[in-house]
C-alpha positions, 0 to 999 in steps of 0.5 A: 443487499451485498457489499458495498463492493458489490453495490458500487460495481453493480452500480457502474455496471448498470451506469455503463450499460445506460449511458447516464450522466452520473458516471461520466468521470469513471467513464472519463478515467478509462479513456484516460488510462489510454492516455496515461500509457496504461495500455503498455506504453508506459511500462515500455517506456520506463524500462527504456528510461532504465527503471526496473521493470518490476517497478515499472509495472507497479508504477502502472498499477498505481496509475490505474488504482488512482484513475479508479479511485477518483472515481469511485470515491465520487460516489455516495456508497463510498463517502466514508471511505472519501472522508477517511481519505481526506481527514488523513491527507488534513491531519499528515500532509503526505507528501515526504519530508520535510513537510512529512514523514508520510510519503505520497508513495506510502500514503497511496498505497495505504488508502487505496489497498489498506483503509477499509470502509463500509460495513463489509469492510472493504478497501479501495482495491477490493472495488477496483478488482469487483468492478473489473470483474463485473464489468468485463474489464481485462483481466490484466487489471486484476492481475496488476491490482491484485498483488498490490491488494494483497501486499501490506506494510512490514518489518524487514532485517536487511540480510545483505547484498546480493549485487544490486538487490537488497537480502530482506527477512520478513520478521512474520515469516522468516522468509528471505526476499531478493529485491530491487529497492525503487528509491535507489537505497541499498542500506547495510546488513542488521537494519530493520526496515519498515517497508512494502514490499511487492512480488515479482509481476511475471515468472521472468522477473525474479525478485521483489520491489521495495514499492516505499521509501524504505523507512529504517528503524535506527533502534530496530532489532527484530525479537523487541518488534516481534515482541511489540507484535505479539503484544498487539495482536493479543490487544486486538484479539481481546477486543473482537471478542472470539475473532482472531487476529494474526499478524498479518491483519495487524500490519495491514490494518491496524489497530485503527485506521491510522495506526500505521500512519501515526506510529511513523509520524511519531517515529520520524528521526531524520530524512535523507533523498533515498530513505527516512530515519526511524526510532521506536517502538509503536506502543512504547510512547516514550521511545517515539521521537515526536511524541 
């Protein structure tokens, strides 16, 4: 049978080859990725404006991940993933304070690469790249929503400055990142940022970008999260029985669907244009602001 990656790209390939109907809105979605400068313009164009070019390629990425998407969730093998979708944007109003403290750039990025559907698990990006793979699409395609689909929300100590690119410690790994934070923020050493972070897109481009609206934890120290993710990958281990589950699965995925979105809905303290203002720990209730 497959996956349901499988079944929804044999299902656009065989829709393409055919000319039918059905398919007419992904057919009318590349013809819109030229219209959106998906073709290079657009990234040109960006960097002409002055946007960091690491920024600027994602920025594409996210173009391109939401023409798929609207496409893709129009079909029936991917209704759980629509209905996911739409019960999220209902129950957290992603659209950044003060109406939310989720984000539309965090949102994005959590329903097209994070939330799985289907049996197979899968997430919007695993499709895209299935799709791009048995279509014979360009391989750039793959090369800008790969690393988006391989990225996941963390934990960060700011480190410092190095000029204008913010020192950021993933807590997992230990490793130090230099990166470019799109909002503009550069905060100060010793806070623990909530945030995603996306490799450089080509060897010339040296650093990270901070793809959200950094999230800063205000009474975040390191070893009480690394402490909170032990416990809970311990949790989720338990619960699946003889899979196991490491930390990377737990902040990508969650516990649950909307764990992630929900700890930062809880966690909300304040807001400034470049950054919003966290406090607690996700499975310590009474340290949540808003719970």
């Amino acid at each position: 049978m497959g996956s349901v990656a499988d079944k929804i790209a044999r299902k656009v390939a065989t829709q393409i080859r055919s000319n039918v109907i059905d398919l007419s809105a992904f057919r009318a979605s590349r013809e819109r990725a030229v219209e959106a400068g998906l073709d290079g313009s657009r990234f040109k164009d960006l960097v002409e404006q002055g946007y960091d070019p690491a920024f600027a390629f994602y920025a594409q990425g996210l173009t391109l991940a939401s023409m798929f998407a609207e496409a893709i969730s129009a079909m029936p093998e991917a209704k759980g993933y629509a209905k996911a979708v739409a019960k999220a944007e209902d129950e957290y109003v992603p659209d950044g304070p003060p109406i939310s403290p989720l984000t539309a750039s965090y949102f994005n990025m959590w329903a097209f690469f994070d939330l799985q559907f289907g049996a197979s698990r899968e997430t919007m990006g695993t499709c895209i790249l299935r799709v791009a793979e048995t279509t014979g699409m360009p391989a750039w395609i793959a090369d800008i929503v790969q690393p988006m689909q391989e990225s996941r929300m963390g934990f960060y100590v700011h480190m410092g400055l190095d000029g204008p690119l913010v020192l950021l410690k993933d807590i997992v790994t230990g490793q130090i990142l230099r990166c470019h934070s799109a909002t503009g923020y550069a905060g100060e050493a010793g806070q623990l940022w909530y945030t995603r972070l996306l490799p450089p897109p080509v060897p010339n481009i040296g650093h990270h970008v901070v793809i959200t609206t950094p999230y800063v934890v205000l009474d975040g120290k390191e070893q009480r999260f690394l402490d909170y993710i032990g416990r809970e990958v311990a949790r989720m281990t338990a619960a699946g029985g003889r899979k196991a589950v490491d930390a990377d699965t737990l902040l990508k995925f969650g516990p649950t669907a909307n764990h992630w979105n929900e700890y930062i809905f809880l966690a909300y303290v304040n807001h400034q244009p470049d950054a919003i203002f966290l406090a607690g720990v996700p499975d310590i209730r009474e340290s949540l602001p808003q719970a």
